[in-house]
Backbone as JSON, one array per atom type, in Angstrom:
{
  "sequence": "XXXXXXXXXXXXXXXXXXXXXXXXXXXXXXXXXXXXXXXXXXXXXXXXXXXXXXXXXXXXXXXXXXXXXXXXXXXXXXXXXXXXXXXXXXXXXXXXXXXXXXXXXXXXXXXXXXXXXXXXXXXXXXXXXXXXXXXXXXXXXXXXXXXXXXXXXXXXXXXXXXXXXXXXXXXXXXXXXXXXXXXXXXXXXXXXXXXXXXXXXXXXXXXXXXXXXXXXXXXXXXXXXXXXXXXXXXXXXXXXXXXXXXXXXXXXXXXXXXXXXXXX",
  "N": [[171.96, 109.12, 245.72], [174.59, 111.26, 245.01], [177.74, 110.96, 243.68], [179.31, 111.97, 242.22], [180.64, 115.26, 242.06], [178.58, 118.58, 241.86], [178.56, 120.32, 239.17], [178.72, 123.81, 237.65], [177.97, 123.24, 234.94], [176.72, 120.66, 235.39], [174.33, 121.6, 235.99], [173.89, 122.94, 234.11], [173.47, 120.89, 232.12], [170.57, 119.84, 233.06], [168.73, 121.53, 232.39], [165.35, 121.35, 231.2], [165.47, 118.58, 231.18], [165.55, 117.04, 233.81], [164.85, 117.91, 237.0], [166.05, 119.81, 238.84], [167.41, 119.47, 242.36], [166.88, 121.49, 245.28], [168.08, 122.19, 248.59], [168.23, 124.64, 252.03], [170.9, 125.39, 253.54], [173.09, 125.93, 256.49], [174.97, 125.07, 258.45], [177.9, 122.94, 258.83], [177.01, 120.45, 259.83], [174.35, 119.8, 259.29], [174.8, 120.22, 256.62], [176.11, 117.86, 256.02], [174.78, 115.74, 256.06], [172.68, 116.65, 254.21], [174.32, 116.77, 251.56], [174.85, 115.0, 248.27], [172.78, 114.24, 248.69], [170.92, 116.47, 247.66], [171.17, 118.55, 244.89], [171.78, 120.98, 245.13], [173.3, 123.73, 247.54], [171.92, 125.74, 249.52], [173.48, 128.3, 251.06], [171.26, 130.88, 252.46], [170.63, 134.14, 253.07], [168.55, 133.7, 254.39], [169.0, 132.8, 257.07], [168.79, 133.95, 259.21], [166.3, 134.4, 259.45], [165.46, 131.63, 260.04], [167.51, 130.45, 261.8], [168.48, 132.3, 263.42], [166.83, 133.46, 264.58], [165.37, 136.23, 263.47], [162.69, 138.29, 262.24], [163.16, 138.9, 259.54], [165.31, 139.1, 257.05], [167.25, 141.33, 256.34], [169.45, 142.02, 258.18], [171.6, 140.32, 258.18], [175.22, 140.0, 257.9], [178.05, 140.39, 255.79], [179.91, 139.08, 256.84], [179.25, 137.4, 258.34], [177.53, 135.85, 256.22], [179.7, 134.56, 255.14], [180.77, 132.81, 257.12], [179.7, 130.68, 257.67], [179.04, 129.88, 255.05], [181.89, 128.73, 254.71], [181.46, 126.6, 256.81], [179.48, 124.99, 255.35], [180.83, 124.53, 253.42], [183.01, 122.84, 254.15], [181.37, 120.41, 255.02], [180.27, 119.6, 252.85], [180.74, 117.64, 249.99], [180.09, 117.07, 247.87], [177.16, 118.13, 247.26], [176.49, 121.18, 244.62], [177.28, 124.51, 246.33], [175.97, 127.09, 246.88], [175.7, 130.92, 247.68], [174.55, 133.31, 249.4], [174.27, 137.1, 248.9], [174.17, 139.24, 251.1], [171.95, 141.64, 252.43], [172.96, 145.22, 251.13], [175.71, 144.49, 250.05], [175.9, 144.81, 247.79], [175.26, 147.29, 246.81], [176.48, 149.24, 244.81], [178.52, 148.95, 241.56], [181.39, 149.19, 242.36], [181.13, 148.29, 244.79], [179.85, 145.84, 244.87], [181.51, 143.93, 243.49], [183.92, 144.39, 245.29], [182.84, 143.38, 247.44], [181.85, 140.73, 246.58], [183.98, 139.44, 245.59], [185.52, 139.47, 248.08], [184.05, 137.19, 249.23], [184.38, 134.98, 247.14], [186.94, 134.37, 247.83], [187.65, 133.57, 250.1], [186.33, 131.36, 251.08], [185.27, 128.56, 249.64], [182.79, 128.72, 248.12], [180.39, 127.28, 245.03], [178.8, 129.44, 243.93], [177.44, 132.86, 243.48], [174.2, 134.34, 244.6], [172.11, 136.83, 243.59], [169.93, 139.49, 244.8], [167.96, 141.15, 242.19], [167.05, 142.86, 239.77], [166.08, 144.59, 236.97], [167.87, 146.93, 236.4], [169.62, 146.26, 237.95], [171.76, 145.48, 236.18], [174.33, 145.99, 235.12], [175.63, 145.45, 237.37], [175.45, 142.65, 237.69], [176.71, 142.03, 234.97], [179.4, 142.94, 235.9], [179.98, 141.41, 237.56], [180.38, 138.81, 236.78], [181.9, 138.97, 234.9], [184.74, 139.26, 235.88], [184.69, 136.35, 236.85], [182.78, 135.5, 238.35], [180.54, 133.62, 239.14], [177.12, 133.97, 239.04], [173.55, 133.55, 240.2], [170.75, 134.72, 239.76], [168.08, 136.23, 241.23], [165.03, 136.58, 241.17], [161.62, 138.2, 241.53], [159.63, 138.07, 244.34], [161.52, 139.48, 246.26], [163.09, 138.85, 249.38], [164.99, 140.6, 250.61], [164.08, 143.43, 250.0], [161.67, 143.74, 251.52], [160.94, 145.13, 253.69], [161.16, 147.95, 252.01], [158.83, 147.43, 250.11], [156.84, 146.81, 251.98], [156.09, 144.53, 252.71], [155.6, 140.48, 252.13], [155.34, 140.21, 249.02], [153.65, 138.54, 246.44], [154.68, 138.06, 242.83], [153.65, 138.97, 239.5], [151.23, 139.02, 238.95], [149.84, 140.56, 237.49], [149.51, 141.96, 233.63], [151.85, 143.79, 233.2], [153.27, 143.42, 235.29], [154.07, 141.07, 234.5], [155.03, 140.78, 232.08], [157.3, 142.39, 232.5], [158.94, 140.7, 234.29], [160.01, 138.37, 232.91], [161.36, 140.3, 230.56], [163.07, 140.52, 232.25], [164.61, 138.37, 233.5], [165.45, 137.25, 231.01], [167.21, 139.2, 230.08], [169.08, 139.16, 232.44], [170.08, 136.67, 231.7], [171.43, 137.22, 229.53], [173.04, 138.74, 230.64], [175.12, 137.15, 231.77], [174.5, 135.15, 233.81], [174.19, 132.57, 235.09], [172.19, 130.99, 235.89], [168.67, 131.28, 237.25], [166.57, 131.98, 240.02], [163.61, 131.7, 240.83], [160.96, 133.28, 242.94], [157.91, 133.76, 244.85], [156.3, 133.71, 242.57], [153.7, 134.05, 240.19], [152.24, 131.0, 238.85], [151.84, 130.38, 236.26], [153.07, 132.19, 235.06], [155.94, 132.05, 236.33], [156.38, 129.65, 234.82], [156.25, 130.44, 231.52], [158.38, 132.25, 231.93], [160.61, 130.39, 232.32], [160.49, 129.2, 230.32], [161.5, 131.03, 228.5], [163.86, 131.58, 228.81], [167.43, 130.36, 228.76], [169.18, 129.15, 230.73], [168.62, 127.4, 233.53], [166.03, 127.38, 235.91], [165.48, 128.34, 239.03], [163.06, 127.33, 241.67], [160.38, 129.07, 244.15], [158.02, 128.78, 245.58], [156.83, 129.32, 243.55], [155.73, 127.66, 241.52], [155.33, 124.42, 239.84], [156.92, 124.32, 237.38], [159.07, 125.52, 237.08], [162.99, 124.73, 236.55], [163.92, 123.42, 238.86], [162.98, 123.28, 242.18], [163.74, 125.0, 245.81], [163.8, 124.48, 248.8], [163.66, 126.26, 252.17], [165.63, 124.46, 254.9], [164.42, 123.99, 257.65], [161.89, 124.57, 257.6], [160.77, 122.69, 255.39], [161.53, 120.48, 256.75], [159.76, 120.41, 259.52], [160.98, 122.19, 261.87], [160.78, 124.89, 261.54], [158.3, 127.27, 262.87], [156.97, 129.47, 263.29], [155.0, 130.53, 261.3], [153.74, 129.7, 258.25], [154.18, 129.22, 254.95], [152.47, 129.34, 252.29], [153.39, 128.07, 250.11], [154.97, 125.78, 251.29], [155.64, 122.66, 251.89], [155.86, 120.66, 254.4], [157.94, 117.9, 255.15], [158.58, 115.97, 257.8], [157.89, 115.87, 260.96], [159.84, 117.57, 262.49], [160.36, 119.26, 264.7], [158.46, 117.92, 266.63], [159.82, 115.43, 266.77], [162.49, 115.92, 267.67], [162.03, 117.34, 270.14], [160.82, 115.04, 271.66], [162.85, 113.48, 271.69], [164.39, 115.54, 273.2], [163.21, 115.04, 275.81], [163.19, 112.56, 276.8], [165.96, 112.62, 277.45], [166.3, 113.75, 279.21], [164.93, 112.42, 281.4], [165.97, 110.35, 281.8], [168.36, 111.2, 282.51], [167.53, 113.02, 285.35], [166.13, 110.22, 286.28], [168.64, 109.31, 287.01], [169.1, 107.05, 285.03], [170.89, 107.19, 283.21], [174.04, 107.49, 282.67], [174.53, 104.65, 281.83], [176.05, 101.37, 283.2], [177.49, 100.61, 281.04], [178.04, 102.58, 279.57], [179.81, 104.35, 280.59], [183.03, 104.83, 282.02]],
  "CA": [[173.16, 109.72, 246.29], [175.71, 111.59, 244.29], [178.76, 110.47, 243.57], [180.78, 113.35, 241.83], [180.87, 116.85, 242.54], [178.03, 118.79, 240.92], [179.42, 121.68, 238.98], [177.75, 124.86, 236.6], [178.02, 122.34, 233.85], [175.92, 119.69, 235.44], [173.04, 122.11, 236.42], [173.05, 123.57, 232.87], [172.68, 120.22, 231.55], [169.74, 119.59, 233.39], [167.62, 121.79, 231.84], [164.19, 120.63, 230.99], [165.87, 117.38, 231.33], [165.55, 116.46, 235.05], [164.84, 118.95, 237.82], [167.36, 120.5, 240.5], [166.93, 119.27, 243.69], [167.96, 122.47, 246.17], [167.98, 123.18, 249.59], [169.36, 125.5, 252.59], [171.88, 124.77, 255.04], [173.61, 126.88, 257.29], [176.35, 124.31, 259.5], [178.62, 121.31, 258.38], [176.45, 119.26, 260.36], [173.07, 119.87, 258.37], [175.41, 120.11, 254.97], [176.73, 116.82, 255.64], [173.28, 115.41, 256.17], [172.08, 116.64, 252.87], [175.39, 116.71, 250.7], [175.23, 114.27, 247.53], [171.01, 113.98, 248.69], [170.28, 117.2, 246.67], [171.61, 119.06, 244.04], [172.06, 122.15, 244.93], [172.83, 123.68, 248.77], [172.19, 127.21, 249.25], [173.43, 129.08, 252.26], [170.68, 131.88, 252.29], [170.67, 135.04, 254.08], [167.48, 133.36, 255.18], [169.58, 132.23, 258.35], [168.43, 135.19, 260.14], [165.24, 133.89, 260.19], [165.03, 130.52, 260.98], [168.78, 130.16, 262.38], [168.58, 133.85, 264.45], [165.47, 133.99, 265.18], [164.62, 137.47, 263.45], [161.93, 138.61, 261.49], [163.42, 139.32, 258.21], [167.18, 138.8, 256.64], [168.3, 141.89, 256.35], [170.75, 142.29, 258.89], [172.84, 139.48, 257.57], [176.43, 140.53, 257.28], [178.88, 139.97, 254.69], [181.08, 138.17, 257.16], [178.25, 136.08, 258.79], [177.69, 134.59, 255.29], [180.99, 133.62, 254.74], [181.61, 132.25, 258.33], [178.31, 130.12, 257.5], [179.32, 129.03, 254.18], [183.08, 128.25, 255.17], [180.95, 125.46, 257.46], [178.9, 124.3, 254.35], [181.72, 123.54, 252.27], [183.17, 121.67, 254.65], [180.34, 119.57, 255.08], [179.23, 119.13, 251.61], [181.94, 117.62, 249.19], [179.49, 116.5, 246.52], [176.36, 118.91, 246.31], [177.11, 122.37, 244.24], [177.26, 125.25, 247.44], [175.56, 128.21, 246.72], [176.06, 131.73, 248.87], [173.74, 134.19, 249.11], [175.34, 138.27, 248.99], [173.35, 139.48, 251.94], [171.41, 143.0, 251.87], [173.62, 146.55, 251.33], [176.78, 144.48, 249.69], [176.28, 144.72, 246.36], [174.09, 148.6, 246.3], [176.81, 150.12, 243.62], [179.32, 148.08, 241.0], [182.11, 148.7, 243.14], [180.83, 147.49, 246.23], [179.4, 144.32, 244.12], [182.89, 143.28, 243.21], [184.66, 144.24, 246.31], [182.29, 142.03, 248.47], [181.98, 139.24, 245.82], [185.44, 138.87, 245.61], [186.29, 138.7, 249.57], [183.16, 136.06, 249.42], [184.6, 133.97, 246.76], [188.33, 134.08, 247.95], [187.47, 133.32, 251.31], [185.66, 129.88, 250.86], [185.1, 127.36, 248.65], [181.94, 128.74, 247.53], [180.54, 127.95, 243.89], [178.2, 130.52, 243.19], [176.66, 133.93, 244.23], [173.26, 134.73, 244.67], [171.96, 138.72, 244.2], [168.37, 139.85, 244.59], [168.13, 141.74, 241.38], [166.13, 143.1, 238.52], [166.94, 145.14, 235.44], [168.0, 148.01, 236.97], [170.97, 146.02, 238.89], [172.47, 144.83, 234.58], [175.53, 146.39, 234.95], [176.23, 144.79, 238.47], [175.42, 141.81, 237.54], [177.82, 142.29, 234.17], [180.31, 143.28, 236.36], [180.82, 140.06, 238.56], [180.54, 137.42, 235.69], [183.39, 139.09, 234.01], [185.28, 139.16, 236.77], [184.84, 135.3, 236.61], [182.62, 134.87, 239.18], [179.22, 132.8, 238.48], [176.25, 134.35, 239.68], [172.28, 133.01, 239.88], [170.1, 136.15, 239.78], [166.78, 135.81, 242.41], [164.05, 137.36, 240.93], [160.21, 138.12, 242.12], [159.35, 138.09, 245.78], [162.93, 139.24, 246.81], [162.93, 138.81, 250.61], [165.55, 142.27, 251.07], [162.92, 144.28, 249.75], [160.36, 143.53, 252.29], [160.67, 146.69, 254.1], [160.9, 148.19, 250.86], [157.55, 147.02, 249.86], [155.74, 146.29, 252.96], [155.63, 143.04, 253.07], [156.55, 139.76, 251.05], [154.13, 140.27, 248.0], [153.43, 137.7, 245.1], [154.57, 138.99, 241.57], [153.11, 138.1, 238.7], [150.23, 139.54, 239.12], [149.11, 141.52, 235.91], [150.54, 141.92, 232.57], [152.89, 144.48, 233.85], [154.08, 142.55, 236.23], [154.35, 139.31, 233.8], [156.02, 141.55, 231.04], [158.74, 142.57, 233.43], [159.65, 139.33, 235.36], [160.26, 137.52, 231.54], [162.31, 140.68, 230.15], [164.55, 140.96, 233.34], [164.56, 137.35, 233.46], [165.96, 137.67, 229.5], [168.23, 140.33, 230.32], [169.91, 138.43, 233.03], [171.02, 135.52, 231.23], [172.42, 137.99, 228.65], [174.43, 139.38, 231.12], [175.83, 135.65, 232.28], [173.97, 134.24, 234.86], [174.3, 130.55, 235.44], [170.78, 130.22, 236.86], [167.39, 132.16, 237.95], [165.78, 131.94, 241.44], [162.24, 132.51, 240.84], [160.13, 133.11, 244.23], [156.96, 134.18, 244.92], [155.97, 134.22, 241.28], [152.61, 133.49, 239.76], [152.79, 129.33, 238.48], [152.05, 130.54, 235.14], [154.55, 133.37, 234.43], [157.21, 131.29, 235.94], [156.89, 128.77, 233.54], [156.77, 131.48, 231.28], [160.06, 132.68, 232.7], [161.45, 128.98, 232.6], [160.77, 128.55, 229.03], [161.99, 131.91, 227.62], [165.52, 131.55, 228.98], [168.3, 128.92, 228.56], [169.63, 128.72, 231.64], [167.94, 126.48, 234.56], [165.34, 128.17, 237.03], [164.8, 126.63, 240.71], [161.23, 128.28, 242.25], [160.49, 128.77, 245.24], [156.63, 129.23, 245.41], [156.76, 129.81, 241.73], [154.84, 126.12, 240.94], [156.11, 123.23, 239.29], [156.96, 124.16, 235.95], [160.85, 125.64, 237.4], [163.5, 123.76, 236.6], [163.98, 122.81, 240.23], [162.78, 123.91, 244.04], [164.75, 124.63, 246.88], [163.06, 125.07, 250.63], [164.51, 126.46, 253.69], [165.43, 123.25, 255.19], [163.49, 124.25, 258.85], [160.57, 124.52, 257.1], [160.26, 121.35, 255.05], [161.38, 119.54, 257.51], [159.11, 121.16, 260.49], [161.17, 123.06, 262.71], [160.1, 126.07, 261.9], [156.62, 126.77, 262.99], [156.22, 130.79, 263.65], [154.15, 130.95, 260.13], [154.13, 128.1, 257.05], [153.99, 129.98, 253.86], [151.74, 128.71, 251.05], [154.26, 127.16, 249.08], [155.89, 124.74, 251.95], [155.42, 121.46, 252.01], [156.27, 120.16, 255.21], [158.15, 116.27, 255.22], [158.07, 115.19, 258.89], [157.35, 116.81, 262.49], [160.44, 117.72, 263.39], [160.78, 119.76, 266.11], [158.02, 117.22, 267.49], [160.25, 114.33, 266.89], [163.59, 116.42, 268.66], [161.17, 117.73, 271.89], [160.43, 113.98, 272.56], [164.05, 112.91, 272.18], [164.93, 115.69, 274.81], [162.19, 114.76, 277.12], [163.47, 111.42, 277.12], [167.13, 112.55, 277.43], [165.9, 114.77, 280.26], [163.99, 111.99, 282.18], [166.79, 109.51, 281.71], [169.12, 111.92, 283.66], [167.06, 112.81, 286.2], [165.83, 109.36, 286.83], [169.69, 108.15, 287.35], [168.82, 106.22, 284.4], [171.43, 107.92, 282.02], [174.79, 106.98, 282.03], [174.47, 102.83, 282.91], [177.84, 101.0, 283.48], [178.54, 100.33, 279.56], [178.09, 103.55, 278.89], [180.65, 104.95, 281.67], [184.92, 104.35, 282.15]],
  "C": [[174.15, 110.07, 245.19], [176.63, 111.01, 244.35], [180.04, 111.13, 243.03], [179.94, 114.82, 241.73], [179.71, 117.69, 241.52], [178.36, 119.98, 240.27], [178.06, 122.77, 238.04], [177.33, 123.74, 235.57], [176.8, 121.66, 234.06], [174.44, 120.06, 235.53], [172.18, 122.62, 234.75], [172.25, 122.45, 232.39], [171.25, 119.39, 231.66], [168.57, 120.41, 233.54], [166.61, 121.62, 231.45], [164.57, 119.19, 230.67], [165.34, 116.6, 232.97], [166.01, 117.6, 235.82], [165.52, 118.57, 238.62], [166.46, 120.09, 241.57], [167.83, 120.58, 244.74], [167.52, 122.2, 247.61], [169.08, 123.84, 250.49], [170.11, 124.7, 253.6], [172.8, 125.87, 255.52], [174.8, 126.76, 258.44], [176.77, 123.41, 259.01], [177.92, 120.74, 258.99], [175.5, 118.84, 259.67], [173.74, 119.6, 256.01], [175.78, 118.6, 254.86], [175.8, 115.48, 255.16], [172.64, 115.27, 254.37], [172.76, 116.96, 251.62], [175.13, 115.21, 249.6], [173.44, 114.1, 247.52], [170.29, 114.87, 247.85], [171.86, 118.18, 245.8], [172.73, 120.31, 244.3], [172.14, 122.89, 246.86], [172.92, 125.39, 248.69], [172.45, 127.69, 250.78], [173.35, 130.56, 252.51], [171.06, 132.63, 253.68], [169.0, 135.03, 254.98], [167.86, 132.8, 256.81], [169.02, 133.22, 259.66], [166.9, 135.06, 260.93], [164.92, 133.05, 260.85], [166.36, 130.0, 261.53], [168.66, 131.13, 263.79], [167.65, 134.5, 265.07], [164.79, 135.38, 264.7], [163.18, 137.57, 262.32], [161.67, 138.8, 260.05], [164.72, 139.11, 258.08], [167.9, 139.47, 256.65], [169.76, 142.69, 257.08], [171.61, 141.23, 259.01], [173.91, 140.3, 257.37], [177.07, 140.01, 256.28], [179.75, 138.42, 255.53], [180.41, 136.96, 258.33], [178.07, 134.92, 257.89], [178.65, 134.04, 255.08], [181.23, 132.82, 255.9], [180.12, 130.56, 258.26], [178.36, 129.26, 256.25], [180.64, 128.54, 254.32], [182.33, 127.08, 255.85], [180.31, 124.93, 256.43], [179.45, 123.55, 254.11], [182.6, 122.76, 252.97], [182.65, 120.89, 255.16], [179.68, 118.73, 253.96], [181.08, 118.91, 250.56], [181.06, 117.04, 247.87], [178.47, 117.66, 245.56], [177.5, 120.79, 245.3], [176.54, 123.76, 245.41], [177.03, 126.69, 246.58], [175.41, 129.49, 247.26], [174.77, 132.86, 248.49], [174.62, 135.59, 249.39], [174.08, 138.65, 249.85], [172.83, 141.4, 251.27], [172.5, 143.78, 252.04], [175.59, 146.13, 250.75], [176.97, 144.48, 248.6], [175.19, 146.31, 245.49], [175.25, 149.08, 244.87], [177.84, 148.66, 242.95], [180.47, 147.6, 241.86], [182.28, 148.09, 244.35], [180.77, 145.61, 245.73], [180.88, 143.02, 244.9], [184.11, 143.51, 244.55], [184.48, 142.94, 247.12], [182.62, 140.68, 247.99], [183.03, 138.7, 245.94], [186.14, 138.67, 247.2], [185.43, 137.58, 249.45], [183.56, 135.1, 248.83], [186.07, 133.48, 247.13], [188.4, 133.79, 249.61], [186.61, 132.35, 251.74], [185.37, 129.52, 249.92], [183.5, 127.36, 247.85], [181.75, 128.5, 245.75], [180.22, 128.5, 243.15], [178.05, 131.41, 244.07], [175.15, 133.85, 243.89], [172.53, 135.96, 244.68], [170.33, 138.67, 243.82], [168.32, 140.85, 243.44], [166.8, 141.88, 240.07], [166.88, 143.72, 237.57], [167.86, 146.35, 235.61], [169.7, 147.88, 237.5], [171.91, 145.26, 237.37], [173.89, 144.71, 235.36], [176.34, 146.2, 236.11], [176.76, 143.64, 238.15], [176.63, 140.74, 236.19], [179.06, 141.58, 234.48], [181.1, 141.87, 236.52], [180.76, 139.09, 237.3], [181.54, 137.84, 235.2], [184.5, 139.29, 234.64], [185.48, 137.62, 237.27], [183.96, 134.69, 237.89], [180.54, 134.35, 239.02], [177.98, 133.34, 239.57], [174.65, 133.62, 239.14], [171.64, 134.37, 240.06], [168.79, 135.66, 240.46], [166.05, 137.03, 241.65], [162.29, 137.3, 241.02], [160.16, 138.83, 242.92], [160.92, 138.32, 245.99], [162.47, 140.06, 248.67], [163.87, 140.27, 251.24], [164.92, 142.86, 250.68], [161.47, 144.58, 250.18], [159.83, 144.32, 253.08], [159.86, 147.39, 253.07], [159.19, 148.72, 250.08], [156.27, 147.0, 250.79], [155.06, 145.08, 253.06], [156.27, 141.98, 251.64], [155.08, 139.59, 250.17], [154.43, 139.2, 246.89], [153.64, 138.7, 243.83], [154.16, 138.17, 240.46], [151.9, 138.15, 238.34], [148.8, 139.86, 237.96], [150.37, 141.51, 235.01], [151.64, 142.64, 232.81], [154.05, 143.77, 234.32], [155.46, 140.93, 234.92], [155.66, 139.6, 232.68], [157.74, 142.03, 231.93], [159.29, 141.72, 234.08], [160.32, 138.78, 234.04], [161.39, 138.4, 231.64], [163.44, 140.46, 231.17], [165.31, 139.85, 233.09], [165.91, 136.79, 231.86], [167.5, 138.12, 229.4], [169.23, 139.81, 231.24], [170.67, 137.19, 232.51], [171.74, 136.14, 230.34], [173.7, 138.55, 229.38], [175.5, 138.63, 231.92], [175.29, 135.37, 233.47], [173.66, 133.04, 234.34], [173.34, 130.31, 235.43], [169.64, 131.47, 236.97], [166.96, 131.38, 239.09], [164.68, 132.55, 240.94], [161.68, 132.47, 242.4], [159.38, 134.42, 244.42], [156.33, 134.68, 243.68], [154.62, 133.09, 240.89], [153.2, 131.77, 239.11], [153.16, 129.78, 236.71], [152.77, 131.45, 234.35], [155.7, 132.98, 234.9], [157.67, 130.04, 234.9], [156.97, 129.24, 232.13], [158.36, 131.79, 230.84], [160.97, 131.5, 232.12], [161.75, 128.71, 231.06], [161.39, 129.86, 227.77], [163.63, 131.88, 227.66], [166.34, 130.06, 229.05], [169.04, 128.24, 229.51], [168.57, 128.11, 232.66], [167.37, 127.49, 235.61], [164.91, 127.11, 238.3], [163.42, 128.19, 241.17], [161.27, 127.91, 243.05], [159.13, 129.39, 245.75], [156.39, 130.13, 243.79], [155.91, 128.48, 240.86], [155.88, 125.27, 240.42], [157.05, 123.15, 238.22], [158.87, 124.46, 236.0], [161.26, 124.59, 237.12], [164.31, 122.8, 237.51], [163.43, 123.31, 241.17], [163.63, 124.0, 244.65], [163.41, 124.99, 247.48], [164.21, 125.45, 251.66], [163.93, 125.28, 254.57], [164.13, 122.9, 256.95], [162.28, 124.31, 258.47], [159.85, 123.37, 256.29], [160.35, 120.18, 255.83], [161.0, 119.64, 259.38], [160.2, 121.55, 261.72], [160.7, 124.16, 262.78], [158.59, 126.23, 261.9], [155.91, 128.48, 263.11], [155.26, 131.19, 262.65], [154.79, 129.9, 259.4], [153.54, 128.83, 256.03], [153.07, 128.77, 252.93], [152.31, 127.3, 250.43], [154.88, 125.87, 249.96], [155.42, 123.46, 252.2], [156.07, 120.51, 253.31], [156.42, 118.35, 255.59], [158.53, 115.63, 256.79], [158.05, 116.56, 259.73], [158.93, 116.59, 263.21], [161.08, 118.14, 264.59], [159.76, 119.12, 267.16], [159.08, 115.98, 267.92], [161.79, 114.95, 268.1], [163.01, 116.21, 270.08], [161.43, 116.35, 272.31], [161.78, 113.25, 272.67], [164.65, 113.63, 273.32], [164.46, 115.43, 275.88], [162.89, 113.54, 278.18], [164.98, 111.02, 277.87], [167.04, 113.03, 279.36], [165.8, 113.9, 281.34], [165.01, 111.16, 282.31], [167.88, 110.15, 282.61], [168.79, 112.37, 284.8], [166.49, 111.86, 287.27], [167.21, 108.29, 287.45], [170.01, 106.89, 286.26], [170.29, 106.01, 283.17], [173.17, 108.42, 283.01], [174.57, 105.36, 282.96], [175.91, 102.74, 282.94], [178.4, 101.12, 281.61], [178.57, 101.64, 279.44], [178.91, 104.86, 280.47], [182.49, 104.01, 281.79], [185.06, 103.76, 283.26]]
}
């Protein structure tokens, strides 16, 4: 259990020192749960999926994530709260920095998150000098799934391997805090991990990152519509819920549910 606040600082220094513990959260109730338990909490524009039920993320709004991380950070007073910039708010510089800046002045967030490659530099530039700490997600980026036609593994071929490193390179030059690897071959994210100085979390990228996160519904079985490769699922929970409502269910129907102590 934590005990003080984890900041940029603490993540740098845990560079091939001792791996990031991440995951998502999406309500003060779930943040409070896993506040000071891991490292790092990210509140992805993955909510769409296993919060909203849709298919894909990108109809996340700007002002969904913030109303989503505003509940984080008041849930979490220890881990470091991470935001994701959903799809279509950061397409040109000035958009970047418009959005970024209602996102960071409008909760207690203490990073951004942008799906990005080499292409997006001079975005990415932008917001760090503007003072605002960004992790750069690079690979498998889940807004590009249209895009692409599907969520593809990179990493592939030399091509591939040669371009994940430089970007990878290129992003910490342009101040990023952090890398998000996901959906990246094991051996070109470690690769990745060991060319740059800043801390990488993976996310079906193998071991070698300098931490994991999971979307918390998925490691800890709620979600069940598909179980990706990479997930490691730590108990049955939407078995263990069902049988607490069954019970809640049967207990009210049977008259059983409220006794005297538990009534005015």
């Amino acid at each position: 259990m934590l005990d003080k606040k984890v900041t940029l600082n603490t993540l740098r220094a845990k560079k091939g020192k001792e791996k990031i513990v991440a995951i998502t959260a999406y309500d003060a109730l779930m943040a409070r749960i896993f506040d000071g338990e891991v490292d790092v909490i990210l509140v992805g524009d993955s909510l769409k999926m296993s919060f909203g039920g849709e298919s894909e993320t990108l109809r996340a709004s700007l002002d969904e994530m913030i109303y989503h991380t505003k509940a984080v950070c008041a849930g979490a007073k220890h881990s470091f709260i991470l935001g994701d910039m959903p799809f279509g708010t950061y397409a040109t510089k000035k958009m970047a920095l418009k959005n970024a800046l209602k996102y960071y002045k409008e909760c207690s967030v203490d990073a951004l998150k942008i799906e990005v490659d080499s292409t997006k530099l001079d975005i990415v530039k932008a917001l760090c000098s503007e003072g605002i700490a960004v992790m750069a997600h690079i690979g498998l980026k889940p807004q590009f799934m249209r895009f692409e036609g599907g969520f593809k593994v990179k990493g592939k071929n030399e091509l591939e391997e040669n371009e994940l490193i430089e970007s990878a390179i290129a992003m910490q030059e342009a101040g990023v805090f952090g890398i998000l690897c996901e959906g990246i071959k094991a051996n070109v994210a470690q690769k990745i991990t060991q060319a740059v100085k800043v801390p990488t979390i993976g996310i079906g990228a193998g071991v070698h990152c300098d931490g994991q996160i999971l979307v918390w519904s998925d490691a800890f079985g709620f979600f069940d519509a598909f179980k990706p490769k990479f997930v490691r699922q730590y108990c049955d929970g939407k078995s263990v819920l069902k049988e607490a409502v069954r019970n809640y269910a049967n207990d009210v129907k049977n008259a059983a549910f409220p006794n005297e102590s538990e009534s005015y």
